[in-house]
C-alpha positions as CSV (number, residue, x, y, z in Angstrom):
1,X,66.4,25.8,-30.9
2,X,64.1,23.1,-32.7
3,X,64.8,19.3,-31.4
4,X,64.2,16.6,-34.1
5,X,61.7,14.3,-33.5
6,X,62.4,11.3,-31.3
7,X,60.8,7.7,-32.1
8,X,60.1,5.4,-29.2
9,X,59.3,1.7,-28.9
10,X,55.7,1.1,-27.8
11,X,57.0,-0.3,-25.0
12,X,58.6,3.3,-24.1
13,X,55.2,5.3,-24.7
14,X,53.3,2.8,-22.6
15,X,55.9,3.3,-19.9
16,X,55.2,6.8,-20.2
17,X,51.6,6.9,-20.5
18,X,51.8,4.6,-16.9
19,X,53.5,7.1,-15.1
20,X,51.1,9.5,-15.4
21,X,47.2,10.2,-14.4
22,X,46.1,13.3,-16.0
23,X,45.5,13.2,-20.4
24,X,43.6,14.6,-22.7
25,X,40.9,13.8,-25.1
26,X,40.0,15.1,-28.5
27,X,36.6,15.0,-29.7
28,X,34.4,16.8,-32.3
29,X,30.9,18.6,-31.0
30,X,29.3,20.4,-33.2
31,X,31.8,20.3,-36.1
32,X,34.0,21.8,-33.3
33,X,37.3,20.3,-31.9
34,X,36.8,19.4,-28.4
35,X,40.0,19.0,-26.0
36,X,38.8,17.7,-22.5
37,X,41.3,16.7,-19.4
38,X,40.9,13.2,-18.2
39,X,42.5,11.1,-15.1
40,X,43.2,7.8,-16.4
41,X,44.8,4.5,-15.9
42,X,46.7,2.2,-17.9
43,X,45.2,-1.5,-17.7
44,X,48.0,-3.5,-20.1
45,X,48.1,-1.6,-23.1
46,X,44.5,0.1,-22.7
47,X,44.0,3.5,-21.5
48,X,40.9,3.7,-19.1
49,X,39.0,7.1,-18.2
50,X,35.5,7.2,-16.8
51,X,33.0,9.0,-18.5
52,X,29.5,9.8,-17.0
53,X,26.9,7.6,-18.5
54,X,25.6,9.4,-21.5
55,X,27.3,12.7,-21.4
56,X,29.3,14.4,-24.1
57,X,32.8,12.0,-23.8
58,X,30.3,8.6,-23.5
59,X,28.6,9.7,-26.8
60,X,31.5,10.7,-28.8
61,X,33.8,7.3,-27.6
62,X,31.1,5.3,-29.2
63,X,30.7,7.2,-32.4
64,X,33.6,9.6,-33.3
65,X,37.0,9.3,-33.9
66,X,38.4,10.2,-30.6
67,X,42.4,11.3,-30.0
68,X,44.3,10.9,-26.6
69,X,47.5,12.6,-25.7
């Protein structure tokens, strides 16, 4: 049985996103979509993950449209 869609505040997603370490980020190589797990940390309302200088995540973050869940 299908559950309608529930809206939350921004203050409930960031909440969320805080009590958690593990994400995952969306990027295209290749013309390809890309889905990579990340551990992260909220700072405020930015979500921090460490990439490893120059590698695939570093290049795409600074010139793709990225997507984290």
């Amino acid at each position: 049985m299908a559950t309608e869609p529930v809206v939350l505040e921004p203050e409930e997603c960031f909440a969320l996103l805080r009590s958690q370490r593990v994400g995952r980020v969306a990027v295209t190589h290749r013309a390809l979509p890309m889905i990579v797990p990340v551990n992260y940390v909220m700072d405020g309302r930015t979500v921090l993950f460490r990439t490893a200088a120059g590698g695939l995540l570093d290049r795409a973050c600074r010139s793709a449209v990225v997507a984290f869940e």
